[in-house]
C-alpha positions as CSV (number, residue, x, y, z in Angstrom):
1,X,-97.7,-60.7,125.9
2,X,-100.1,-59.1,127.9
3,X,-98.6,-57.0,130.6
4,X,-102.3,-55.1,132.0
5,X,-100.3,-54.2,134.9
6,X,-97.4,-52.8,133.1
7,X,-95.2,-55.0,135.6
8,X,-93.3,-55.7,133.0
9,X,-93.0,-52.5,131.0
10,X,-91.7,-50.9,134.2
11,X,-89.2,-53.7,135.0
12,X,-87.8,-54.0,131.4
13,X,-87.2,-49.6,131.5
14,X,-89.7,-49.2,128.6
15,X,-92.7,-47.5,130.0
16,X,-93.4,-44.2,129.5
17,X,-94.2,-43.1,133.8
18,X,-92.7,-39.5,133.9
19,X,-95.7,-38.0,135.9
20,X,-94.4,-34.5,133.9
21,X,-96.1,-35.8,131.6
22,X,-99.5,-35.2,132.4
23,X,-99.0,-31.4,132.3
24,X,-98.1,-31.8,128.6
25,X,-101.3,-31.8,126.0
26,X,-99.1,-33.4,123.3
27,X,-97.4,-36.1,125.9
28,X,-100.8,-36.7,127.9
29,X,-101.4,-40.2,125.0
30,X,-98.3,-42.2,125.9
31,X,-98.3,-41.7,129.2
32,X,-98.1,-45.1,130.9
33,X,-97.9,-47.0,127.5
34,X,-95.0,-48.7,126.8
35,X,-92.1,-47.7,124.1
36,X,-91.5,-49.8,121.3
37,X,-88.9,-52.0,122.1
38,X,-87.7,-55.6,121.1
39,X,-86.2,-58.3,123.3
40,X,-84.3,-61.4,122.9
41,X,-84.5,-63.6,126.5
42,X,-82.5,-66.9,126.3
43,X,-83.8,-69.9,128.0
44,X,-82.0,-68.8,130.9
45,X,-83.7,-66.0,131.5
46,X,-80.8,-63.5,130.3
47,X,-81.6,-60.7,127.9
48,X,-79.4,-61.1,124.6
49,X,-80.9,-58.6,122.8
50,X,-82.1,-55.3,123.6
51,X,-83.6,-52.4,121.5
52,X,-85.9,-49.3,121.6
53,X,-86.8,-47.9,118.0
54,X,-89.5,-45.3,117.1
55,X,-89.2,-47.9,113.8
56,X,-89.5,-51.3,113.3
57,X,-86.9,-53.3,113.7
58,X,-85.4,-55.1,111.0
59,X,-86.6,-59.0,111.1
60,X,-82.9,-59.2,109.9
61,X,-81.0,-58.0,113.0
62,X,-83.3,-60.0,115.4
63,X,-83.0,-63.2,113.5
64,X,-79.2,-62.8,113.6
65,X,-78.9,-62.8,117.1
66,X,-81.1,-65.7,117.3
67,X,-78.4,-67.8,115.1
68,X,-75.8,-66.3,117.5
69,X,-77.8,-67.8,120.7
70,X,-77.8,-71.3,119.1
């Protein structure tokens, strides 16, 4: 998904906008770039499945709440 705009980022609570950020060398590369996160979005529209991880996320865990949703 491309989200240029960050539209999305911002609306889902993942993106990194703390405008502290700016003052700090070390936080200065992630500001305005979105966490790492993983959602599931029914057909509906409704969020099932939500997760921020400095890690991949298992294809396990995912793929289980997919069978749930069906």
């Amino acid at each position: 998904m491309s989200d240029v705009r960050r539209e999305a980022a911002r609306a889902y609570g993942v993106l990194f906008d703390d405008p502290a950020m700016v003052d700090d060398p070390k936080r200065i590369p992630v500001y305005l770039r979105a966490k790492r996160s993983w959602f599931v979005i029914d057909t509906e529209g409704m969020v099932r499945y939500a997760k921020e991880s400095r890690e991949l996320i298992p294809n396990d865990e995912i793929l289980e709440v997919l069978k749930k949703m069906q």
